[in-house]
VMD Tcl script that draws the C-alpha trace (Angstrom):
set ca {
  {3.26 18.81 -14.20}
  {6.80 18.43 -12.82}
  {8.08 16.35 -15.81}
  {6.63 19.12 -18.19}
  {8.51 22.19 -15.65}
  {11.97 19.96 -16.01}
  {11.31 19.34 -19.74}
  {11.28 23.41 -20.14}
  {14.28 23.71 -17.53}
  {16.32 21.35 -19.81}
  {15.54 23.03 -22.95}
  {16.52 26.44 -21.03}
  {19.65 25.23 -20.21}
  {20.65 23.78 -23.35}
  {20.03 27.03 -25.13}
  {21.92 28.63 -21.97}
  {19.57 30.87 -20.70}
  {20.19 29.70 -16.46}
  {17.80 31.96 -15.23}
  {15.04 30.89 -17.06}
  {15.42 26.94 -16.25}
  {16.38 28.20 -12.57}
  {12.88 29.54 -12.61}
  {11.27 26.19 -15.01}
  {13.48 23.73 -12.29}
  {11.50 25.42 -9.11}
  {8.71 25.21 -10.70}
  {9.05 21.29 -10.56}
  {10.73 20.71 -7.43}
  {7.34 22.94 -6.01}
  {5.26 19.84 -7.42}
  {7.84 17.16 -6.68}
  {9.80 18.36 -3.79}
  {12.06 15.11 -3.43}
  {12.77 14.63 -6.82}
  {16.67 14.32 -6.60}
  {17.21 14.90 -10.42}
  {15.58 18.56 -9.84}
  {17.97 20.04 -7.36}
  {20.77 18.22 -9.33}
  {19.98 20.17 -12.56}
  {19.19 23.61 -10.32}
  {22.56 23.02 -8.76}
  {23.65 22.90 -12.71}
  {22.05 26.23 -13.75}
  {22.59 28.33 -10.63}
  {26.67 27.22 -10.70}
  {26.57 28.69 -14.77}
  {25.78 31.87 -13.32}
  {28.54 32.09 -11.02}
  {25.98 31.57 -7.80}
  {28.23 29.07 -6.05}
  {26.34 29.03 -2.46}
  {23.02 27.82 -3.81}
  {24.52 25.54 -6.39}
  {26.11 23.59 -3.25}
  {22.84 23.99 -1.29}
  {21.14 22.46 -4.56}
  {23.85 19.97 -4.52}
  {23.86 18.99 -0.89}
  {20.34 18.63 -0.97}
  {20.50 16.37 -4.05}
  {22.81 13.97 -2.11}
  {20.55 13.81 1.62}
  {17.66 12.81 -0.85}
  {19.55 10.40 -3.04}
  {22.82 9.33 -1.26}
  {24.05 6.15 -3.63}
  {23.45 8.87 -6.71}
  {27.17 9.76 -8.10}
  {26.16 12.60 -9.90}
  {24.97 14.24 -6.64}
  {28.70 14.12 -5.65}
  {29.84 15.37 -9.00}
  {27.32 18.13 -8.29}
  {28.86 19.06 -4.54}
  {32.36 18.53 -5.84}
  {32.07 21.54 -8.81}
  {30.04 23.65 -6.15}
  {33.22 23.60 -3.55}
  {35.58 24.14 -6.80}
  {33.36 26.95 -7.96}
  {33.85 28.40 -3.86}
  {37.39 27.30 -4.30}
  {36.83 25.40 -1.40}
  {39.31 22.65 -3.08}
  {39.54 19.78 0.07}
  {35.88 19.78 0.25}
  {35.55 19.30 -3.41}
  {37.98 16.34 -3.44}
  {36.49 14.59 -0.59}
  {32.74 15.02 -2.61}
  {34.65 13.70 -5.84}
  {36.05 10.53 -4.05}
  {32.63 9.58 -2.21}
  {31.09 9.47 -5.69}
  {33.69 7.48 -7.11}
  {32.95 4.87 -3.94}
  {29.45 4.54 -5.56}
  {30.64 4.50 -8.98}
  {34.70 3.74 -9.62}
  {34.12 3.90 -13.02}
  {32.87 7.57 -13.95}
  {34.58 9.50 -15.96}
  {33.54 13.12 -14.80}
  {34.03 12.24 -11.21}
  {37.75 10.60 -12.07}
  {38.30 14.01 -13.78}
  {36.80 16.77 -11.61}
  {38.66 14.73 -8.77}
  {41.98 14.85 -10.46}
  {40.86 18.79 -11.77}
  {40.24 19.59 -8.23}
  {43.52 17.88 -7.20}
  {45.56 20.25 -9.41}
  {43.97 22.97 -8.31}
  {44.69 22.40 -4.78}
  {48.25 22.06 -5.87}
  {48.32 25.02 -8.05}
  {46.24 27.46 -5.48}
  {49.21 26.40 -2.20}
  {51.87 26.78 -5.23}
  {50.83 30.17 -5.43}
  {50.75 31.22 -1.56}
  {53.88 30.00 -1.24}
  {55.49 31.22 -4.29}
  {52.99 34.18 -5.31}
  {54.23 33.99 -8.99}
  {52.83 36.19 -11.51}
  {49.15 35.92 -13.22}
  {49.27 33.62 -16.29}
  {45.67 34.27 -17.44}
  {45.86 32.27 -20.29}
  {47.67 29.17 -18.42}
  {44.68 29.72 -15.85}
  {42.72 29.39 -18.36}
  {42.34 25.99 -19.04}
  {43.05 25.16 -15.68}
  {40.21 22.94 -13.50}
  {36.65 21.39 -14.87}
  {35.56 25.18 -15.47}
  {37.17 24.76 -18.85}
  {35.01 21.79 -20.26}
  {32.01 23.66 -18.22}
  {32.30 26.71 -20.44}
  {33.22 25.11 -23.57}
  {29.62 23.66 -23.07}
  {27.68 26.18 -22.08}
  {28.97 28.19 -25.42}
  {26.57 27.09 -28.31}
  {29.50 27.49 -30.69}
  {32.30 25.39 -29.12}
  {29.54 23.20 -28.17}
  {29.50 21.56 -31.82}
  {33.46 21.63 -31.49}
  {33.59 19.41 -28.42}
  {31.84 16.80 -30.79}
  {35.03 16.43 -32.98}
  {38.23 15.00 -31.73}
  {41.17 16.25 -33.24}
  {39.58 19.44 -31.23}
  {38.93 17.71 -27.79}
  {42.42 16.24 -28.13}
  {44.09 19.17 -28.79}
  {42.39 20.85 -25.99}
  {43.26 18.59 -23.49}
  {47.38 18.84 -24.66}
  {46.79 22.71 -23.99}
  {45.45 21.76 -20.56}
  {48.11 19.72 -19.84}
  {50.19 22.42 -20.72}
  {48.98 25.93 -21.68}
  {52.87 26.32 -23.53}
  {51.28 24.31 -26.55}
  {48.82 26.91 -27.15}
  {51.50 28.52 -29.76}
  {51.36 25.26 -31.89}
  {47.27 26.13 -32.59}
  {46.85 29.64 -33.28}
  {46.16 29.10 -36.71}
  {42.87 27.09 -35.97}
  {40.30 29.29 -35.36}
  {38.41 26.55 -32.79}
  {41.24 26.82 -30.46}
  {41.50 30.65 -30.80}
  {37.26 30.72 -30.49}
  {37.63 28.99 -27.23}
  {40.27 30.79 -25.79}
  {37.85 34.18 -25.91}
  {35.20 32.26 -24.53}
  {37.45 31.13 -21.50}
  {38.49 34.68 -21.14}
  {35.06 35.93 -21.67}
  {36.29 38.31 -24.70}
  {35.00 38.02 -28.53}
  {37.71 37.88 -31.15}
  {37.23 39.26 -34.48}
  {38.86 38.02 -37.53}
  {40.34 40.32 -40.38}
  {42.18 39.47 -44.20}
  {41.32 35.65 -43.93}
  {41.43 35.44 -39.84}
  {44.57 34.20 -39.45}
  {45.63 37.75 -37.67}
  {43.27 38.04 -34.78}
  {42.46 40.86 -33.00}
  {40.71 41.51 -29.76}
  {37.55 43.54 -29.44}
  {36.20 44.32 -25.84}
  {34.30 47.22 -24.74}
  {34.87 47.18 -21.04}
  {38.50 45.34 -20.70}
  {41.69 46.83 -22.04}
  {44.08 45.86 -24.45}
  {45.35 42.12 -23.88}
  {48.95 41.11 -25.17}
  {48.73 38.07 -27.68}
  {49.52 34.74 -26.60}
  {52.55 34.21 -27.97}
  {53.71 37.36 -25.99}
  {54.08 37.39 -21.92}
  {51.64 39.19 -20.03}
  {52.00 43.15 -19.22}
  {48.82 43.60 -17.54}
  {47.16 40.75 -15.58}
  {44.19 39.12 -16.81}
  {40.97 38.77 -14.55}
  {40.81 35.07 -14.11}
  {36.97 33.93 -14.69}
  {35.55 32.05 -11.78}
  {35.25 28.08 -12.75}
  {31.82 26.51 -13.32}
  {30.80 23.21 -11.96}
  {30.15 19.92 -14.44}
  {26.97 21.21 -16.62}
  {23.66 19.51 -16.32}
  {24.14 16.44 -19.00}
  {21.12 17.14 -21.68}
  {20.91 13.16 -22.16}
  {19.81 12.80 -18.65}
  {16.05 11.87 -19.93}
  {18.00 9.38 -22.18}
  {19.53 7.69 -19.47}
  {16.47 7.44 -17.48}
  {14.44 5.47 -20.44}
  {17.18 2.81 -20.72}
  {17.26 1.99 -17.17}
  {13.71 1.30 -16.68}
  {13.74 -0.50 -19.53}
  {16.54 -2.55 -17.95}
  {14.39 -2.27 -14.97}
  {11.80 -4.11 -16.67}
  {13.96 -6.87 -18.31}
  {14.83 -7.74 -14.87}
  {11.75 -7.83 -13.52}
  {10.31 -10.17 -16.31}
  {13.35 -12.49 -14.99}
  {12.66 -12.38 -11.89}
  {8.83 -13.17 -12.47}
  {9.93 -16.08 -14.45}
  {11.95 -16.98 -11.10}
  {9.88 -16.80 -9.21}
  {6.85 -18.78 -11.34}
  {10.11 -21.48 -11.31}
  {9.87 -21.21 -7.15}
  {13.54 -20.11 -7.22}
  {13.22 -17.53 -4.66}
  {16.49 -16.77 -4.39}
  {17.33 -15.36 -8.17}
  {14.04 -14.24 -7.88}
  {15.02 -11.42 -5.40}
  {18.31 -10.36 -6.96}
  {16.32 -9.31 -10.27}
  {13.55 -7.22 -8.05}
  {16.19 -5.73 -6.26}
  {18.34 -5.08 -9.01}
  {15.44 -3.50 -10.90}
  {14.84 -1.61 -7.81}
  {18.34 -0.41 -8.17}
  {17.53 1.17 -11.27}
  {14.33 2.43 -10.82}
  {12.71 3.42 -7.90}
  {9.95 5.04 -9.21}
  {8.13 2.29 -9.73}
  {7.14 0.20 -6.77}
  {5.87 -2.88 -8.28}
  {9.70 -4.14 -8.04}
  {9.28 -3.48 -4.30}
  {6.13 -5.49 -4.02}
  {6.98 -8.31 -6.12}
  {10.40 -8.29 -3.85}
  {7.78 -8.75 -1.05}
  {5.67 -11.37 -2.61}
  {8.90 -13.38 -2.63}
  {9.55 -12.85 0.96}
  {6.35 -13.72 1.89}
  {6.54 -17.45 0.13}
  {9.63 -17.80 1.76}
  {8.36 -16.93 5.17}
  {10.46 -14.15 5.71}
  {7.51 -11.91 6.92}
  {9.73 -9.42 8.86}
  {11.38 -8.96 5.36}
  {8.01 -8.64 3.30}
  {6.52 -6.18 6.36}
  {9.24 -4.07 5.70}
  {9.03 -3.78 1.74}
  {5.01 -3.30 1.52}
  {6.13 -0.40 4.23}
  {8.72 0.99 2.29}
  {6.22 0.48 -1.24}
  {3.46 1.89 0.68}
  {5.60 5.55 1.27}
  {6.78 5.77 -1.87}
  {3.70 5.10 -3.90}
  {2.67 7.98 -1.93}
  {5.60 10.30 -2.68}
  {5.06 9.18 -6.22}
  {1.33 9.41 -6.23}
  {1.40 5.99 -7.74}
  {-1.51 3.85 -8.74}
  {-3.87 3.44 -5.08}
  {-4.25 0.01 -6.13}
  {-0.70 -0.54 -6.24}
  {-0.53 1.20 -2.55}
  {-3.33 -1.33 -1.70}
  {-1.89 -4.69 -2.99}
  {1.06 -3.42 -0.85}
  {-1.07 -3.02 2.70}
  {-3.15 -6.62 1.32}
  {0.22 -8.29 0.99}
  {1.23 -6.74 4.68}
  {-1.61 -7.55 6.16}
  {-1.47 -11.09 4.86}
  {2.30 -11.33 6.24}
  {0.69 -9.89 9.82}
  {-1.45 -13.31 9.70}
  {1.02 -15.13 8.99}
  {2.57 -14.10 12.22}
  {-0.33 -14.05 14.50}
  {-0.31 -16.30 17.70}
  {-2.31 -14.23 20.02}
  {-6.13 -12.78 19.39}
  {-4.14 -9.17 19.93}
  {-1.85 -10.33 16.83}
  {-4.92 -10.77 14.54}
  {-5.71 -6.54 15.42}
  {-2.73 -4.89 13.33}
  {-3.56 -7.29 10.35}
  {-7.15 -6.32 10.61}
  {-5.96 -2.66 10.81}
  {-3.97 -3.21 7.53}
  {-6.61 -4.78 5.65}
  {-8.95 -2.19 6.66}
  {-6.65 0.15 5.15}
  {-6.07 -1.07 2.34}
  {-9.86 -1.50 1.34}
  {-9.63 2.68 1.59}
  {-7.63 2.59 -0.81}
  {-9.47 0.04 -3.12}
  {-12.23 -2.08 -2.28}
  {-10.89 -5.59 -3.87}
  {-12.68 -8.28 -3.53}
  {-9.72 -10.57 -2.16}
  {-8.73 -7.93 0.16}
  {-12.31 -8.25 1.90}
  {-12.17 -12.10 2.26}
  {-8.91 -11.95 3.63}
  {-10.20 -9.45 6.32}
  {-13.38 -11.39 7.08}
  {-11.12 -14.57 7.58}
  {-9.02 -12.62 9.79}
  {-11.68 -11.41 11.73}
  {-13.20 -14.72 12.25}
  {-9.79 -15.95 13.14}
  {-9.40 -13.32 16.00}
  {-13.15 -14.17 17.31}
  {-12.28 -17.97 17.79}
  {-9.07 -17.90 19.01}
  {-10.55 -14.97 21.70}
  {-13.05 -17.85 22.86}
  {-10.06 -20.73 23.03}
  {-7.94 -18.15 24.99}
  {-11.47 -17.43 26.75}
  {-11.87 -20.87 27.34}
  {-12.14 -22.20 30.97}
  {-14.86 -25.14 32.26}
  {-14.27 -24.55 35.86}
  {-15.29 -21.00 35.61}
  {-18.20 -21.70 33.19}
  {-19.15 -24.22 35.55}
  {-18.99 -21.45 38.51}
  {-21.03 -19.16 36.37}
  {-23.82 -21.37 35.59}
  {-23.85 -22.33 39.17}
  {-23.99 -18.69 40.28}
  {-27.11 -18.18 37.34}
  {-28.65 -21.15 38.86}
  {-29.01 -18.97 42.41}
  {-30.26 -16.02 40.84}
  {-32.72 -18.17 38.93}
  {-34.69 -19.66 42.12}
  {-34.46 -15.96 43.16}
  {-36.56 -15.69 40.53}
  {-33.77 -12.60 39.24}
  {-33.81 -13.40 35.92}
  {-31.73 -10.37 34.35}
  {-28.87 -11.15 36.40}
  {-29.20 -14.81 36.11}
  {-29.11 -13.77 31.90}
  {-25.84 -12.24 32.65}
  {-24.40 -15.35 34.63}
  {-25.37 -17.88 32.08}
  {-23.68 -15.97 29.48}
  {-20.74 -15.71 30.82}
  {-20.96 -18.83 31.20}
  {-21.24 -19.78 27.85}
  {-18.19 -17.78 26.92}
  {-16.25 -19.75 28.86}
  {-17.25 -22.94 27.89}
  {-19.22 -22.51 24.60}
  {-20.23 -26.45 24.33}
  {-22.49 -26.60 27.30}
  {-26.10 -27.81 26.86}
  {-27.12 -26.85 30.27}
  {-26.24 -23.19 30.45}
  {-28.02 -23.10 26.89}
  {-31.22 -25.17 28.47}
  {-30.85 -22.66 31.52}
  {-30.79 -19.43 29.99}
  {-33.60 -20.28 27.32}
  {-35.79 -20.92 30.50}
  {-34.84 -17.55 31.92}
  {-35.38 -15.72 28.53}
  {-38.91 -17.61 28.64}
  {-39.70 -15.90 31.85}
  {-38.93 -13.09 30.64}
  {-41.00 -13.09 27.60}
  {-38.08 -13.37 25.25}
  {-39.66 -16.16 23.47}
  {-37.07 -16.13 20.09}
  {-34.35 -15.59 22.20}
  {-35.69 -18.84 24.51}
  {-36.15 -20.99 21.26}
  {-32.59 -19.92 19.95}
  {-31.05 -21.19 23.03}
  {-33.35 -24.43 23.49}
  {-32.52 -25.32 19.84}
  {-28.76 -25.02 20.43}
  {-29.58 -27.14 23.59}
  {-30.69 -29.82 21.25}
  {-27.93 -29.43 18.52}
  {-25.30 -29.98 21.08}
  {-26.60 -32.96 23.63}
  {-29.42 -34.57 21.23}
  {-30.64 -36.59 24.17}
  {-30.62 -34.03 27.21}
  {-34.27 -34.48 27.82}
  {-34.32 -30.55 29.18}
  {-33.86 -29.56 25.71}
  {-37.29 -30.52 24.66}
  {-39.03 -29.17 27.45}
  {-37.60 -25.85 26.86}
  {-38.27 -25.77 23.80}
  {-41.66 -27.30 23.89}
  {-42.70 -24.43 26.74}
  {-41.66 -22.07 24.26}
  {-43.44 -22.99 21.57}
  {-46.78 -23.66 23.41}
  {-46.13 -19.79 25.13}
  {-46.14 -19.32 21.08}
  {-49.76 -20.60 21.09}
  {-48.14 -23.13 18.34}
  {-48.93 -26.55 20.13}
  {-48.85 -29.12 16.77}
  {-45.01 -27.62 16.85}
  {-45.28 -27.99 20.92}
  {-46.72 -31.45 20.63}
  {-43.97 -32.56 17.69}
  {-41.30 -31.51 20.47}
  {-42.61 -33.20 23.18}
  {-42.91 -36.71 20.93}
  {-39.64 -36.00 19.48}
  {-38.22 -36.21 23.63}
  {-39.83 -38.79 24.46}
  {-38.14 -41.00 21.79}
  {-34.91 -40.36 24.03}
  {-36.44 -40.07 27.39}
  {-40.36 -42.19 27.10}
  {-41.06 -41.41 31.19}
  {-40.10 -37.88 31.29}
  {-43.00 -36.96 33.56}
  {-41.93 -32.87 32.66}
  {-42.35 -33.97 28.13}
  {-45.62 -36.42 28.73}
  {-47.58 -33.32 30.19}
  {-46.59 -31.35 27.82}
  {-47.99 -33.68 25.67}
  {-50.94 -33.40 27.43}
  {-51.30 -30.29 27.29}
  {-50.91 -29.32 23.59}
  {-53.30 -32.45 22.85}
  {-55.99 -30.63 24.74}
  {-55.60 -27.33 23.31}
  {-55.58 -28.84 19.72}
  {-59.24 -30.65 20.33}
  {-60.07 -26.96 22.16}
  {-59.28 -25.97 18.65}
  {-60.83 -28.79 17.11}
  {-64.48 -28.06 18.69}
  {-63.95 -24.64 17.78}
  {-64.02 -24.00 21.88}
  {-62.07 -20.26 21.14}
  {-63.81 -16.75 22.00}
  {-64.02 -14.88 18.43}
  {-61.05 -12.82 19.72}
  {-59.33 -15.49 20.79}
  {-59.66 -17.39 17.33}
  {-59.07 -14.10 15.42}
  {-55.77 -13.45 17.36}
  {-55.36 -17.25 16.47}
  {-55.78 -17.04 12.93}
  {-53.71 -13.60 12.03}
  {-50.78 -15.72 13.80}
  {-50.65 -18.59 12.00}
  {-51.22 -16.70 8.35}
  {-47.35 -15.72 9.33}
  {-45.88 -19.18 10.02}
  {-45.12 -20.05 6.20}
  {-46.12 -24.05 6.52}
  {-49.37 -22.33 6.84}
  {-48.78 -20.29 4.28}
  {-47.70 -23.26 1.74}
  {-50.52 -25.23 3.08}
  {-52.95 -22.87 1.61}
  {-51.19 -22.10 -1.33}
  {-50.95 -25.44 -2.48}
  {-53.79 -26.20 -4.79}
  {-53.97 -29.76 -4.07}
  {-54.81 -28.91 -0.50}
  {-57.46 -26.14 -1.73}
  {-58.96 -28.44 -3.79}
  {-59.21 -30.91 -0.59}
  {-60.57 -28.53 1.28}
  {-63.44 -27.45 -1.18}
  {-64.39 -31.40 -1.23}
  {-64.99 -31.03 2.36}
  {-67.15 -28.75 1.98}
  {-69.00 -29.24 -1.25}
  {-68.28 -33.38 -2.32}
  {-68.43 -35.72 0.69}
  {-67.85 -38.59 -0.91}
  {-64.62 -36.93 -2.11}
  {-63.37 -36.16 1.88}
  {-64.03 -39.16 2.00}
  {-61.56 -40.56 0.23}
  {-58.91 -38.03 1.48}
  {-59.29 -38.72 4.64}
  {-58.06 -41.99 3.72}
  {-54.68 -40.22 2.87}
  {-52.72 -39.50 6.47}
  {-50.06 -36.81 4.49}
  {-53.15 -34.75 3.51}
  {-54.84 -35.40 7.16}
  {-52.09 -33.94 8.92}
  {-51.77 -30.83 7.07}
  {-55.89 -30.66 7.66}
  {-55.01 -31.55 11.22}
  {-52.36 -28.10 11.42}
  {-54.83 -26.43 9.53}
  {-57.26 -27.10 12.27}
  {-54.97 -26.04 14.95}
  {-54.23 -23.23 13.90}
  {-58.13 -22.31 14.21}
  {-58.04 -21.93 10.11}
  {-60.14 -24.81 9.89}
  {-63.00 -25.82 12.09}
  {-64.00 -29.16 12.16}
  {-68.22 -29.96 12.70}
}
mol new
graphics top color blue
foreach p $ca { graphics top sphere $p radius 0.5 }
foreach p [lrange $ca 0 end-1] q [lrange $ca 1 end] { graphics top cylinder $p $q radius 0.2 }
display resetview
């Protein structure tokens, strides 16, 4: 919308209608209110019509939003003229020639503005009389006019014109050689703002203008004194748009280099190229992130932080691509890592991923914030980390315990655990509080970590073997017990459990259950899914019909111990009853 507003404001200019693109130019700076180029070409129109005060707000505001823009300067320097506010307009002029030595229009609104600073304390000390016509050509208002005119706008493209122009400038006195050529003679009534009309051939001109009187010719001195037009700043150049192509396409030249730089691992070159493309275009902020990609290979994360920052607020002034914005805060956040020591560095990285999966939910993006998430959890438990505390904890559980306070021996034994993570007996003592408390999944959990961390801790097995027979699933009990006294054969604690899952199995075996009892048995174990594959193997189905229908086929499976000891669960689990 704001390139299609500036497209009409050009076209309005060109054809010299200022009010129109004044209007076209708002329109765009209302959608694109720090586009520098807008106020710049405002500045332009609004100084055409004589409107001085906002041509150099226009202009001032074109160089707070772009300062290393010379044109901005060129701007500020015509507005001053235009105020004839000459010492301001030379400083502007010479700041922009800082940026850029080399331009032309600043070299020559600097040395117009020079003159005129000469010529306007000439004439307070001397107060000579008018010379409209030297005035005239006088200052960059000349070349402004000249181009704002459609018709000596095609003269200023041929050079025997131009040239003879700027001899008149020089020195008005030469006018006399070139009042044959009707050019010359054309311009001079559009610098005085009166039309000319020819007669006979037009070599005799004579001066038509309904509102001004009679004007001497120029080869004549003055009787009556000429109103000197007010001087117009530099005019808005139409190949602006031109310009602008050409360096982003040099933009992207140098971008390609730097890529293949940075491919090369020559970091260095790399950098120059992104930040000479960023140079001449900042509207796109893949320069900026590449610039950071580089940083962040070299380690420079301060560097990189500060690039995805700067890439990050103006994608957003540019409305750029949000997946742009979010390789920007990935790339950040990856730099953050980088720098991480603490658990607390870890949360501003995490903050920056997070943001950045707003913006698009990439895959890569959501790994690297998982990782860094799991990276802040473990380095909270090493910073956690303490043994003599854990081992004050536990002991503190322990008390609570044989107080039979089980909650608040929970709490103990947890704490605990966060201190010192590898303990087997603040696992083995909190599974034995959980199976007080009837938290039987929460009692195997810990019992099973028990084992997984001190194999041959004979409390492990016990806890876990309670559990399971609490479970009312003593073949698992009974495995448990065996499996601790492999490590620990006299464990008085593991050979009654032993006992006691042997002698609820043959309960089960003689079919010793209430019907509730064995119905509550049953609708358990049709959950536990060995059961479950038991049954739905058709080997064992088969099997089991043959005990039922073809004796002399039991017989032979009882020969077969694999197939006895699933009949064996089968039985315990009061699925089976044996006669």
């Amino acid at each position: 919308m704001a390139d299609e507003a500036k497209a009409k404001g050009n076209a309005a200019f060109s054809s010299g209608d200022f009010n129109t693109a004044i209007k076209h130019f708002t329109e765009a700076i209302n959608f694109s209110p720090t586009n520098h180029v807008l106020y710049s070409n405002r500045s332009a129109a609004y100084a055409s019509l004589h409107q001085y005060e906002d041509a150099l707000s226009d202009a001032k505001k074109t160089v707070d939003l772009k300062p290393d823009w010379s044109k901005g300067y060129s701007r500020l320097g015509a507005a001053h003229v235009g105020l004839h506010k000459y010492q301001d307009a030379i400083s502007a002029y010479k700041k922009g020639l800082e940026i850029d030595p080399n331009n032309e229009a600043l070299k020559s609104g600097l040395a117009d503005a020079q003159s005129a600073a000469t010529a306007s304390a000439s004439r307070a000390r001397a107060a000579p009389p008018p010379n409209p016509l030297g005035d005239a050509f006088q200052g960059p208002e000349m070349w402004a006019k000249l181009t704002a005119d459609p018709t000596t706008r095609v003269y200023l493209q041929q050079l025997d014109f131009v040239k003879a122009m700027q001899e008149i400038q020089r020195n008005p006195s030469k006018l006399n050689e070139y009042l044959k050529d009707q050019r010359v003679m054309q311009a001079l009534g559009v610098l005085l703002n009166v039309k000319f009309q020819a007669h006979g051939g037009g070599d005799d001109m004579e001066v038509s203008e309904a509102d001004s009187p009679p004007h001497p010719s120029p080869s004549q001195p003055a009787k009556e004194e000429v109103k000197k037009p007010e001087p117009e700043p530099e005019p808005m150049e139409i190949t602006e748009e031109k310009e602008k192509k050409e360096k982003k396409e040099k933009a992207l030249k140098e971008k390609e280099a730097g890529n293949a730089a940075y491919k090369k691992k020559d970091f260095e070159t790399a950098i120059q190229h992104y930040t000479k493309a960023m140079e001449l275009d900042d509207e796109d902020i893949s320069y900026i992130t590449n610039r950071a990609a580089v940083y962040l290979e070299m380690c420079k994360y301060e560097d990189c932080i500060k690039d995805c920052d700067k890439a990050v607020e103006r994608g957003r002034e540019l409305r750029s691509d949000f997946k742009m914005v979010a390789r920007a805060l990935t790339r950040k956040g990856t730099a953050l890592v980088k720098m991480a020591k603490s658990s607390k560095d870890y949360e501003p990285a995490i903050e920056t991923f997070q943001k950045a999966l707003t913006e698009h939910r990439n895959p890569d993006t959501l790994k690297k914030l998982n990782e860094a998430e799991k990276a802040k959890k473990e380095l909270e438990q090493q910073e956690y980390f303490d043994p003599k505390i854990a081992d004050e904890e536990r002991e503190k559980g322990n008390e609570y315990f044989k107080q039979q306070k089980y909650p608040d021996a929970v709490k103990h034994y947890t704490e605990s655990l966060r201190r010192n993570p590898n303990d087997p007996k603040a696992y083995s003592n909190r599974a034995a509080c959980y199976t007080k408390l009837g938290a039987l999944p929460e009692g195997l959990k810990d019992a099973e970590k028990c084992i997984e961390l001190d194999p041959t801790f004979s409390k492990g097995y016990t806890r876990k073997g309670a559990v399971q027979f609490f479970m009312k699933e003593y073949d698992k009990a009974l495995e448990t017990y065996q499996e601790g006294l492999k490590h620990d054969p006299n464990n008085q604690e593991l050979l009654d459990g032993v006992r006691r899952c042997v002698g609820q199995i043959n309960k089960a075996s003689r079919g010793d259950f209430s019907p509730e009892e064995l119905k509550e048995r049953q609708a358990k174990a049709m959950q536990d899914p060995e059961i479950q594959n038991i049954l739905s193997d058709p080997v064992m189905r088969q099997v089991l019909i043959d005990f039922q229908e073809n004796p002399k086929a039991a017989q032979e499976h009882t020969k077969n111990p694999m197939v006895m000891n699933k009949i064996q669960k089968l039985v315990t689990a009061g699925i089976v009853q044996m006669r």
